[in-house]
PDB file with SEQRES, HELIX, SHEET and CRYST1 records, atoms N, CA, C and O in Angstrom:
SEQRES   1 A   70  UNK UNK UNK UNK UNK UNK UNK UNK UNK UNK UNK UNK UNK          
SEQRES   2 A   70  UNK UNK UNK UNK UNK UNK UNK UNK UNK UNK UNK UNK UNK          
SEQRES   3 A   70  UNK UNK UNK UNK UNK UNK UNK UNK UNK UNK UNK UNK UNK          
SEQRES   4 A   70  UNK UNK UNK UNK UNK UNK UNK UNK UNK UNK UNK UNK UNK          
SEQRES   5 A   70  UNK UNK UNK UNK UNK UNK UNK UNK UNK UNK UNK UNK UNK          
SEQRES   6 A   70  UNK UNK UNK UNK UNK                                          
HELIX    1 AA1 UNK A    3  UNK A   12  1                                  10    
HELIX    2 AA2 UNK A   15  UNK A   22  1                                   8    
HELIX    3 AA3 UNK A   26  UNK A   35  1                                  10    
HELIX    4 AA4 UNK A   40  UNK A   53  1                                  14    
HELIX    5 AA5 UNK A   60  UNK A   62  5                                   3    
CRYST1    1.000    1.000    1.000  90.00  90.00  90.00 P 1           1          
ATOM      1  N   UNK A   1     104.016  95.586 103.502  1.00  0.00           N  
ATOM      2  CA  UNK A   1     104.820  94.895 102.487  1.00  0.00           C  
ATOM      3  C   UNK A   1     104.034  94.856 101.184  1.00  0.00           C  
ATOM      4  O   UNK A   1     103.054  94.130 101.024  1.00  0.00           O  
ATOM      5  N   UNK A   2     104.472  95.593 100.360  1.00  0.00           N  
ATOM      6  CA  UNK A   2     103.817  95.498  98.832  1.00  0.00           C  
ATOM      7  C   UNK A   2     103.979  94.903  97.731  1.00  0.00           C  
ATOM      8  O   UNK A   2     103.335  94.839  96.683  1.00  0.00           O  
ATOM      9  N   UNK A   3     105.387  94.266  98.291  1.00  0.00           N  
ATOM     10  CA  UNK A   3     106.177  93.174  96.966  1.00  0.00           C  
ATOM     11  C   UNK A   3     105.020  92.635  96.401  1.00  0.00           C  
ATOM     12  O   UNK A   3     104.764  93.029  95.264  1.00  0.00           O  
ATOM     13  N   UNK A   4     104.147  91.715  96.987  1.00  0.00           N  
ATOM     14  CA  UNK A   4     103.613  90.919  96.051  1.00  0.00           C  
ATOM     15  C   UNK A   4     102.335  91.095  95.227  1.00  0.00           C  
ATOM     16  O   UNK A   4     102.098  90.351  94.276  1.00  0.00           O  
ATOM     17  N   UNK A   5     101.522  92.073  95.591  1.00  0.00           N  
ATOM     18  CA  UNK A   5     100.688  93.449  95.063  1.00  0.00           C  
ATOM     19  C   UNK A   5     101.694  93.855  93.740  1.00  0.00           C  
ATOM     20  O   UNK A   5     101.547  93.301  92.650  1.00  0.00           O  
ATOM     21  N   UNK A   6     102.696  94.860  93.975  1.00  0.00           N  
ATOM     22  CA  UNK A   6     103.606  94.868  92.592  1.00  0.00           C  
ATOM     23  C   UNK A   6     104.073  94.022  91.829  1.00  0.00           C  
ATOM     24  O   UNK A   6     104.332  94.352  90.672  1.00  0.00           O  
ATOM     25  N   UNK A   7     104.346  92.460  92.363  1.00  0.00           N  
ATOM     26  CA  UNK A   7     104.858  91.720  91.173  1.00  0.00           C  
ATOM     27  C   UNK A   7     103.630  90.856  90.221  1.00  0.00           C  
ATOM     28  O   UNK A   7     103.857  90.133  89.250  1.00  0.00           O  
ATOM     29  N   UNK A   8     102.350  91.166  90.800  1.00  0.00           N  
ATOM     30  CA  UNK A   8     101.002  90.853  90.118  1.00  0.00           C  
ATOM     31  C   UNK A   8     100.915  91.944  89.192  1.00  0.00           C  
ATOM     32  O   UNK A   8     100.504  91.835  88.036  1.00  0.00           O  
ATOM     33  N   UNK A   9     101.418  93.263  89.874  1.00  0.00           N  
ATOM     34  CA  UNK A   9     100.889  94.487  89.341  1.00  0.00           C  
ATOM     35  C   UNK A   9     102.124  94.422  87.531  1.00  0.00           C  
ATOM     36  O   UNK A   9     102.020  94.912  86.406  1.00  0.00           O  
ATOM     37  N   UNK A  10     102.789  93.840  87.995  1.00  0.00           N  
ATOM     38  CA  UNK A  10     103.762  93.533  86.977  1.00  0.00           C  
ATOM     39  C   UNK A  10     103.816  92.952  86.022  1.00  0.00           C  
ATOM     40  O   UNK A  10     104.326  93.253  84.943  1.00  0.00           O  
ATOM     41  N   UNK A  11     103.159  91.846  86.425  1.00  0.00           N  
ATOM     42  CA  UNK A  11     102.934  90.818  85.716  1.00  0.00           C  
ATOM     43  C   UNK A  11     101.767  91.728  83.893  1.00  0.00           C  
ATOM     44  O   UNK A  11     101.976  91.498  82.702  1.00  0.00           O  
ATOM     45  N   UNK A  12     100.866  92.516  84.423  1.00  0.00           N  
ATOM     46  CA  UNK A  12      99.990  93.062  83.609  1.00  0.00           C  
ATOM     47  C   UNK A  12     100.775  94.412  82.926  1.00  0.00           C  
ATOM     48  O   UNK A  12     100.204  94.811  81.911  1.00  0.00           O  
ATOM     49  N   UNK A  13     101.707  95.000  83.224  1.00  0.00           N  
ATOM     50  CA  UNK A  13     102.790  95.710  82.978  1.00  0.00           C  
ATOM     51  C   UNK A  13     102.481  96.955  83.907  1.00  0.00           C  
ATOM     52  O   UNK A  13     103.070  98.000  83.632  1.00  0.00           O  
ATOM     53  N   UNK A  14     101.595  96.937  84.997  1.00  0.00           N  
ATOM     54  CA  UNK A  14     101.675  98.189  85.802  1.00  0.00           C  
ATOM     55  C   UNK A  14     100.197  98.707  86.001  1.00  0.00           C  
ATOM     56  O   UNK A  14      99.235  98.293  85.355  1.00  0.00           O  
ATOM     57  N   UNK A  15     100.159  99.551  86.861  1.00  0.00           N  
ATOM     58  CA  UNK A  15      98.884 100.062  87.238  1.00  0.00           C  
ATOM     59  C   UNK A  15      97.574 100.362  86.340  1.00  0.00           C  
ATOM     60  O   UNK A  15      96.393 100.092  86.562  1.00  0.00           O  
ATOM     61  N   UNK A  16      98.370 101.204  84.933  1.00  0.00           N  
ATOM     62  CA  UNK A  16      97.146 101.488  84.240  1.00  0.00           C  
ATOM     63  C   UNK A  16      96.588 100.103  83.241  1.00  0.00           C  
ATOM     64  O   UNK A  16      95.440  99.933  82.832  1.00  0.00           O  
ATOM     65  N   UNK A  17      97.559  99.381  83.054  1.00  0.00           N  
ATOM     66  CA  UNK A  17      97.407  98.292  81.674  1.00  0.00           C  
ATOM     67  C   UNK A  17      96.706  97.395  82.884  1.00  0.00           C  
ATOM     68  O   UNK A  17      96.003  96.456  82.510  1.00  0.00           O  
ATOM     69  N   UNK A  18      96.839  97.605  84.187  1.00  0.00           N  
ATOM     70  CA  UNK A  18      96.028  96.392  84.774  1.00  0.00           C  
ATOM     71  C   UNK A  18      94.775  96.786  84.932  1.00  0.00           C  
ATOM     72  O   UNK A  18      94.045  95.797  84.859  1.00  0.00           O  
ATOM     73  N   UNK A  19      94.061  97.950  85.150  1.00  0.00           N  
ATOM     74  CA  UNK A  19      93.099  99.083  85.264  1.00  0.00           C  
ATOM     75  C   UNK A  19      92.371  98.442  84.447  1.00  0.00           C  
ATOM     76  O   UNK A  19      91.408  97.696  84.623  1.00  0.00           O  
ATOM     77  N   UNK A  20      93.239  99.008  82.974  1.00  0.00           N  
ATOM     78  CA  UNK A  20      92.285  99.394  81.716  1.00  0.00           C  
ATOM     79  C   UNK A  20      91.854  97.588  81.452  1.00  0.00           C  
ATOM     80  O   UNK A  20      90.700  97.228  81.218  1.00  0.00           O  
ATOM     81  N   UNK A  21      92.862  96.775  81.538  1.00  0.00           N  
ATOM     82  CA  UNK A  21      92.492  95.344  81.242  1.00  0.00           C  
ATOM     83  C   UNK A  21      91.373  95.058  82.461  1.00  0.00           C  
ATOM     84  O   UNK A  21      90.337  94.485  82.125  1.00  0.00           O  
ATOM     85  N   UNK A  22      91.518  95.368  83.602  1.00  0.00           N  
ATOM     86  CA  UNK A  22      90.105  94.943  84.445  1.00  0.00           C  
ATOM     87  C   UNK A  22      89.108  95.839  83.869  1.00  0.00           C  
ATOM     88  O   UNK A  22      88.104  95.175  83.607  1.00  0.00           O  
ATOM     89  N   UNK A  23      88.935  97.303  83.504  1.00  0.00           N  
ATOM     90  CA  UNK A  23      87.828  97.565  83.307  1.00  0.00           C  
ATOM     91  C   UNK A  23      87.501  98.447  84.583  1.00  0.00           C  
ATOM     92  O   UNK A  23      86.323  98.580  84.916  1.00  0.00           O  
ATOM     93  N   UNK A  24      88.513  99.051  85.300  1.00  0.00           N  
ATOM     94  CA  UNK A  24      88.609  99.578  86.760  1.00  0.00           C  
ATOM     95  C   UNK A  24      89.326 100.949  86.743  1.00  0.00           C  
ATOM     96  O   UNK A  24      90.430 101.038  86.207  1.00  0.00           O  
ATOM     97  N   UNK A  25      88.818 101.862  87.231  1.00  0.00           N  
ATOM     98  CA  UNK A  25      89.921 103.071  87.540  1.00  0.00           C  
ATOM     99  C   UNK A  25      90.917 102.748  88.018  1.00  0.00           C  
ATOM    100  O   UNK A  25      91.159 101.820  88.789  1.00  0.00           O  
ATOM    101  N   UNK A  26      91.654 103.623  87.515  1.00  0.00           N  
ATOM    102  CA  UNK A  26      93.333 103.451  87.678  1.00  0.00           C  
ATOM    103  C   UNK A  26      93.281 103.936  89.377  1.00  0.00           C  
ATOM    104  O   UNK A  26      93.940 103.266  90.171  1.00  0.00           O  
ATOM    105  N   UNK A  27      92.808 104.630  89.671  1.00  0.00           N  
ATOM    106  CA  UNK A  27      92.821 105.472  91.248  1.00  0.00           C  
ATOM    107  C   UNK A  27      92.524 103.715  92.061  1.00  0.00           C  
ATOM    108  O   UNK A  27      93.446 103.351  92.790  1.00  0.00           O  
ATOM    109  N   UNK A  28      91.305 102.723  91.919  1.00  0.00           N  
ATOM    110  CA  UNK A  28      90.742 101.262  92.232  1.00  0.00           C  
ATOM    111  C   UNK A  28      92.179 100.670  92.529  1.00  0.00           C  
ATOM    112  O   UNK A  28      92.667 100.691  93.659  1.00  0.00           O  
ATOM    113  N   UNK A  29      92.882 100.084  91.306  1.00  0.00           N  
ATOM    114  CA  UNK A  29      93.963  99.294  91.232  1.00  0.00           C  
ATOM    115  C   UNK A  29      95.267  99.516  92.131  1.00  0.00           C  
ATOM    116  O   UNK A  29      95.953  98.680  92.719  1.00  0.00           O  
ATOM    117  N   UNK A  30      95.428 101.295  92.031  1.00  0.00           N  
ATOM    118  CA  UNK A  30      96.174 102.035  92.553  1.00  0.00           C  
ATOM    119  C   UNK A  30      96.470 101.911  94.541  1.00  0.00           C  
ATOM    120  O   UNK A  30      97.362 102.065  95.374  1.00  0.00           O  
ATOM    121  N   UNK A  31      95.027 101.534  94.432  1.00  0.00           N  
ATOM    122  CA  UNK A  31      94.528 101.925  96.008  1.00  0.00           C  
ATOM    123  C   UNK A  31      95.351 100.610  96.620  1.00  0.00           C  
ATOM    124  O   UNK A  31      96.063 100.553  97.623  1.00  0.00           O  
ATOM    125  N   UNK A  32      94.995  99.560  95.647  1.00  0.00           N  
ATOM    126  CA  UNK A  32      95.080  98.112  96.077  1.00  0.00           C  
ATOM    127  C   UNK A  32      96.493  97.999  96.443  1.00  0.00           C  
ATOM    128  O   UNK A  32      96.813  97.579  97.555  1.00  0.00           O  
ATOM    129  N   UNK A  33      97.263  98.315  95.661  1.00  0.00           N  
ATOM    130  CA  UNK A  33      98.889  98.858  95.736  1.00  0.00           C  
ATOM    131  C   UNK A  33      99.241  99.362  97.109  1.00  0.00           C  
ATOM    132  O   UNK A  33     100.138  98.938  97.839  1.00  0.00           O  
ATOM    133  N   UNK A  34      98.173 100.584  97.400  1.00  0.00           N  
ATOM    134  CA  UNK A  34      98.900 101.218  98.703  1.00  0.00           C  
ATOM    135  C   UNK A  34      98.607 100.409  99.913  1.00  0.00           C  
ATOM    136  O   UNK A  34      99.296 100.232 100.918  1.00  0.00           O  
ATOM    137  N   UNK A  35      97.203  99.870  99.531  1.00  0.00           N  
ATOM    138  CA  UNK A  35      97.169  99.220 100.677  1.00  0.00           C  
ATOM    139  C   UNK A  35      97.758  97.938 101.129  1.00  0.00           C  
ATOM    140  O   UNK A  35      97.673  97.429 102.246  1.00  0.00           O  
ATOM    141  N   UNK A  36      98.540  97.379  99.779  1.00  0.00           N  
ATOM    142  CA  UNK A  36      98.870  96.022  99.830  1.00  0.00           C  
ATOM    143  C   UNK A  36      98.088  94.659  99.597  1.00  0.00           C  
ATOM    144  O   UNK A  36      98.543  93.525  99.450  1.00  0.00           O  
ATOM    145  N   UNK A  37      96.671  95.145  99.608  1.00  0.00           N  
ATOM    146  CA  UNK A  37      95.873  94.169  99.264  1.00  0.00           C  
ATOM    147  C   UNK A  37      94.619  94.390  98.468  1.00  0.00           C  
ATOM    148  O   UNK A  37      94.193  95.486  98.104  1.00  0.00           O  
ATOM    149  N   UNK A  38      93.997  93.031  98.208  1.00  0.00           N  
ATOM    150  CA  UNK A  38      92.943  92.812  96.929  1.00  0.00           C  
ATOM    151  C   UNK A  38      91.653  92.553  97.186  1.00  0.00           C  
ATOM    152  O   UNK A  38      91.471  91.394  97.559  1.00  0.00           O  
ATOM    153  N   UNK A  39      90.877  93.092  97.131  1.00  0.00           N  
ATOM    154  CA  UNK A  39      89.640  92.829  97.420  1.00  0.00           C  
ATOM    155  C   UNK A  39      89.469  90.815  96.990  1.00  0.00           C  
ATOM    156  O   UNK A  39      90.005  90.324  95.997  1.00  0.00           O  
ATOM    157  N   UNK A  40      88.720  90.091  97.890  1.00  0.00           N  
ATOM    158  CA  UNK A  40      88.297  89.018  97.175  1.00  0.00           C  
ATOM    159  C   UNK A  40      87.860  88.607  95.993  1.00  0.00           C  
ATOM    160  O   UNK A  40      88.399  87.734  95.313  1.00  0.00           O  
ATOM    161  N   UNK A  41      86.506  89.448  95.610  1.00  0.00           N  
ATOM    162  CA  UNK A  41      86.105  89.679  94.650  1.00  0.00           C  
ATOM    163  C   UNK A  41      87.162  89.916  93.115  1.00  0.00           C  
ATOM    164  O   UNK A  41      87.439  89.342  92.061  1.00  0.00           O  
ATOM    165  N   UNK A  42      87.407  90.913  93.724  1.00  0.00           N  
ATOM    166  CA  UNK A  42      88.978  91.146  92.383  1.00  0.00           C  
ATOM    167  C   UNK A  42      90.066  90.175  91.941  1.00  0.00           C  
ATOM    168  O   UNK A  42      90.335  89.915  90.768  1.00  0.00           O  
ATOM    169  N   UNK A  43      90.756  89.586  93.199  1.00  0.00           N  
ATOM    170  CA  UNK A  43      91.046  88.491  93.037  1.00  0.00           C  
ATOM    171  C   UNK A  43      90.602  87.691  92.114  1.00  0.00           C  
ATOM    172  O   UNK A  43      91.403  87.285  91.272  1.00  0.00           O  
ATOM    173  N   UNK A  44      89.465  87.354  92.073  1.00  0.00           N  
ATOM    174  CA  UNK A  44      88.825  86.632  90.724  1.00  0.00           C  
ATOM    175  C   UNK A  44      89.074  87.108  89.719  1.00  0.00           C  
ATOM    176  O   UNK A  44      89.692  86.450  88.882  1.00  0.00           O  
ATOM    177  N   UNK A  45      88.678  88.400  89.470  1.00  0.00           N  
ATOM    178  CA  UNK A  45      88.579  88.755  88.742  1.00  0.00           C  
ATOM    179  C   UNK A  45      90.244  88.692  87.674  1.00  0.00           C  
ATOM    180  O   UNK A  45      90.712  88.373  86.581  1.00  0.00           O  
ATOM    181  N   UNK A  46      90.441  89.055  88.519  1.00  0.00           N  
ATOM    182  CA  UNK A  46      92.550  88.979  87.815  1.00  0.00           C  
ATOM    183  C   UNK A  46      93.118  88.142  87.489  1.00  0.00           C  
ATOM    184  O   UNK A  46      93.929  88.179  86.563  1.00  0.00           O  
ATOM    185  N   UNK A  47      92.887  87.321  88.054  1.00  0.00           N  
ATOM    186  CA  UNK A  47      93.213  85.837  87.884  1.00  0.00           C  
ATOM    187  C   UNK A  47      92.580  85.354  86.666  1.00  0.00           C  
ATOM    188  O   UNK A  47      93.270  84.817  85.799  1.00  0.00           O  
ATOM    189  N   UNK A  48      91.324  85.502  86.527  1.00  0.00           N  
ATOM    190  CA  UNK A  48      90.735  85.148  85.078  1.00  0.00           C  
ATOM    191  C   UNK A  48      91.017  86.175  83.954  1.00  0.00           C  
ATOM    192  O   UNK A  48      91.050  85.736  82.805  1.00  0.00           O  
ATOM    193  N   UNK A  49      91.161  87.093  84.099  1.00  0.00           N  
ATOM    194  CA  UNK A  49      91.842  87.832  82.649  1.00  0.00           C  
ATOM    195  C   UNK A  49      93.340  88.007  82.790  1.00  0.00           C  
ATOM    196  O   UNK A  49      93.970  88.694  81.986  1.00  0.00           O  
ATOM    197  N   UNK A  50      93.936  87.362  83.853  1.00  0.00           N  
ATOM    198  CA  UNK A  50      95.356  86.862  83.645  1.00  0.00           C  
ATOM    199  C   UNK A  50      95.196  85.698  82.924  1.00  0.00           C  
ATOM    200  O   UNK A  50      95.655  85.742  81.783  1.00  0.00           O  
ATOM    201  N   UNK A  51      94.630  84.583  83.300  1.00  0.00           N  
ATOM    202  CA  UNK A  51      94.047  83.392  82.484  1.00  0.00           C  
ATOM    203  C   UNK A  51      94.235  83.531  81.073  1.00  0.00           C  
ATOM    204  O   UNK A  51      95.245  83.060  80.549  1.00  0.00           O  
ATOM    205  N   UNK A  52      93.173  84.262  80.260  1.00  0.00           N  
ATOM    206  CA  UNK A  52      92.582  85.106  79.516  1.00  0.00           C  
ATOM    207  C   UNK A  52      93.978  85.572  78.798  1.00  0.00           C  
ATOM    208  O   UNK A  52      94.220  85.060  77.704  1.00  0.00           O  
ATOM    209  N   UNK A  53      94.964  86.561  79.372  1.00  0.00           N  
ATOM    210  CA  UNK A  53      96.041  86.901  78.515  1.00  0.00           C  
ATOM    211  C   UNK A  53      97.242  86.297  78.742  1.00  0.00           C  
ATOM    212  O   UNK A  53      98.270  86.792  78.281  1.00  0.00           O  
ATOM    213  N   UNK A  54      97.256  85.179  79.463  1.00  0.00           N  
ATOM    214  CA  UNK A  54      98.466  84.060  79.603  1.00  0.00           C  
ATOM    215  C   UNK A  54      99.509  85.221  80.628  1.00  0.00           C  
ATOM    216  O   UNK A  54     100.564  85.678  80.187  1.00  0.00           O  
ATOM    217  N   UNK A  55      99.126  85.459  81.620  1.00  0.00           N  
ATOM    218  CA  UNK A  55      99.910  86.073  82.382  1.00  0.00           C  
ATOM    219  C   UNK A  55     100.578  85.062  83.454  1.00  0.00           C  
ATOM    220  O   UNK A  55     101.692  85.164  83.969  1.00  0.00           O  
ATOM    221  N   UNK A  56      99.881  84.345  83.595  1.00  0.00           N  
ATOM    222  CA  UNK A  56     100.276  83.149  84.470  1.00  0.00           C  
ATOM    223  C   UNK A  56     100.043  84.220  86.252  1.00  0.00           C  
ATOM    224  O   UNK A  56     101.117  84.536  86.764  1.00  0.00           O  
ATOM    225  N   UNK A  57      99.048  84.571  86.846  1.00  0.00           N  
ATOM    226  CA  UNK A  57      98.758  85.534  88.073  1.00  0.00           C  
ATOM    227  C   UNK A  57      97.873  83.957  88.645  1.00  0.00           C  
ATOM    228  O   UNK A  57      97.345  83.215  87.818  1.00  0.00           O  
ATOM    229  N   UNK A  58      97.859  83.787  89.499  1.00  0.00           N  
ATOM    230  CA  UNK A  58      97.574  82.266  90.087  1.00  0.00           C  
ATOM    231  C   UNK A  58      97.057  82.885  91.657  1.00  0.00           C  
ATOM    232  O   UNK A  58      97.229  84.067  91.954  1.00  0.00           O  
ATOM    233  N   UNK A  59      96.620  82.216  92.280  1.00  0.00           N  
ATOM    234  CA  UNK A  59      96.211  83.051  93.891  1.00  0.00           C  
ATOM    235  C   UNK A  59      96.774  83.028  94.903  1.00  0.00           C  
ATOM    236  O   UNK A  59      96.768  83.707  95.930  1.00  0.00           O  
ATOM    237  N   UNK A  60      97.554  81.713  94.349  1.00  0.00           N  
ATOM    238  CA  UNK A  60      98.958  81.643  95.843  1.00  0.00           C  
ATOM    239  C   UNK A  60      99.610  83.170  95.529  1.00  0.00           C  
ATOM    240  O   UNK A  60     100.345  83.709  96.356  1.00  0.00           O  
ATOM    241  N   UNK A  61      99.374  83.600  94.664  1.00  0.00           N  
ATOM    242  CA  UNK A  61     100.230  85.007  94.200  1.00  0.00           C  
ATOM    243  C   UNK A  61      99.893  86.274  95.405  1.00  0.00           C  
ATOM    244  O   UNK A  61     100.741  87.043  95.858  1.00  0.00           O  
ATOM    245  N   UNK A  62      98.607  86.248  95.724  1.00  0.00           N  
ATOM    246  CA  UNK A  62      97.925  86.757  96.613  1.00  0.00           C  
ATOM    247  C   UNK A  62      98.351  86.987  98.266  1.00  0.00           C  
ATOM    248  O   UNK A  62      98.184  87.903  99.072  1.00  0.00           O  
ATOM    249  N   UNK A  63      99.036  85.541  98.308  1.00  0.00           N  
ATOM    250  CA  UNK A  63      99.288  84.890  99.804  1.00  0.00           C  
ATOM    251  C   UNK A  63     100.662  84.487  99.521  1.00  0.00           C  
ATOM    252  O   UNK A  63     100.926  83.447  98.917  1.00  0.00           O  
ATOM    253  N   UNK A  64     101.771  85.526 100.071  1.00  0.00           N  
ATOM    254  CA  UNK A  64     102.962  84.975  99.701  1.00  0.00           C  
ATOM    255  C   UNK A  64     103.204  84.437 101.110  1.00  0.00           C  
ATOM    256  O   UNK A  64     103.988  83.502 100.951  1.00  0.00           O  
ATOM    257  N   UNK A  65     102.985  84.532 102.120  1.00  0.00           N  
ATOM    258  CA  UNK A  65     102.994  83.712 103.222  1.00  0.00           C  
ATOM    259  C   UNK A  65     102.586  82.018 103.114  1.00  0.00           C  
ATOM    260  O   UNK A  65     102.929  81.143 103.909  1.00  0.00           O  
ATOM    261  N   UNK A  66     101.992  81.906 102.234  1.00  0.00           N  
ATOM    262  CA  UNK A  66     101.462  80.395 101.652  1.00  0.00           C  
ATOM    263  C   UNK A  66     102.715  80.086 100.691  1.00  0.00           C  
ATOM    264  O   UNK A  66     102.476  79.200  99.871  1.00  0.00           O  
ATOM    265  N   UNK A  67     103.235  80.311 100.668  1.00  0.00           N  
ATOM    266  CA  UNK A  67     104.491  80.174  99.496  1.00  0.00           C  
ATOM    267  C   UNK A  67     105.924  79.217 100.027  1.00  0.00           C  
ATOM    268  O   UNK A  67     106.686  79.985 100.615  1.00  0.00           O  
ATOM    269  N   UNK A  68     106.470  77.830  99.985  1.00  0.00           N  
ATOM    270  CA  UNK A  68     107.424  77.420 100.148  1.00  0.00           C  
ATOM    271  C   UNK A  68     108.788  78.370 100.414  1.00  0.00           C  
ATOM    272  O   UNK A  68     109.397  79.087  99.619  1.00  0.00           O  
ATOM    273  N   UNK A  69     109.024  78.108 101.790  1.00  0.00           N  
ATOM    274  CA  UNK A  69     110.381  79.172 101.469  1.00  0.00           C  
ATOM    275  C   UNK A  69     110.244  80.044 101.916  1.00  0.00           C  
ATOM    276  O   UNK A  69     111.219  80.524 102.495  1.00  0.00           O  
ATOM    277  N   UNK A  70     108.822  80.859 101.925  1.00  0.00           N  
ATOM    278  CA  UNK A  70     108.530  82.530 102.715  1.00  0.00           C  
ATOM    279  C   UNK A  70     108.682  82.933 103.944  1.00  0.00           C  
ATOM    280  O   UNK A  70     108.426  84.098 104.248  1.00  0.00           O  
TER     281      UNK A  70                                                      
END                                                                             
């Protein structure tokens, strides 16, 4: 299930603008996509330059199973 990988990935407008804003190969970000998930580490990382550009990417974002309703 990748929904929620893409709607983060969205949030930054897509694979490369999230890349180039982490500072990460596009192939890195890309991977995260196929596999559906985020390294821990990265996690941080996204979250604070979502912070950073008012994206509003939060970590329950991460864990949609933690999510009211899911």
């Amino acid at each position: 299930h990748m929904g929620h990988i893409s709607q983060i990935l969205e949030k930054f407008g897509g694979v490369r603008p999230m890349a180039a804003a982490l500072g990460k190969p596009k192939s890195t970000v890309h991977s995260w996509l196929v596999r559906g998930s985020v390294p821990d580490d990265a996690k941080a990382e996204i979250i604070a330059k979502s912070d950073e550009l008012g994206f509003g990417v939060e970590l329950a974002d991460f864990y949609p199973s933690l999510r009211p309703g899911s």
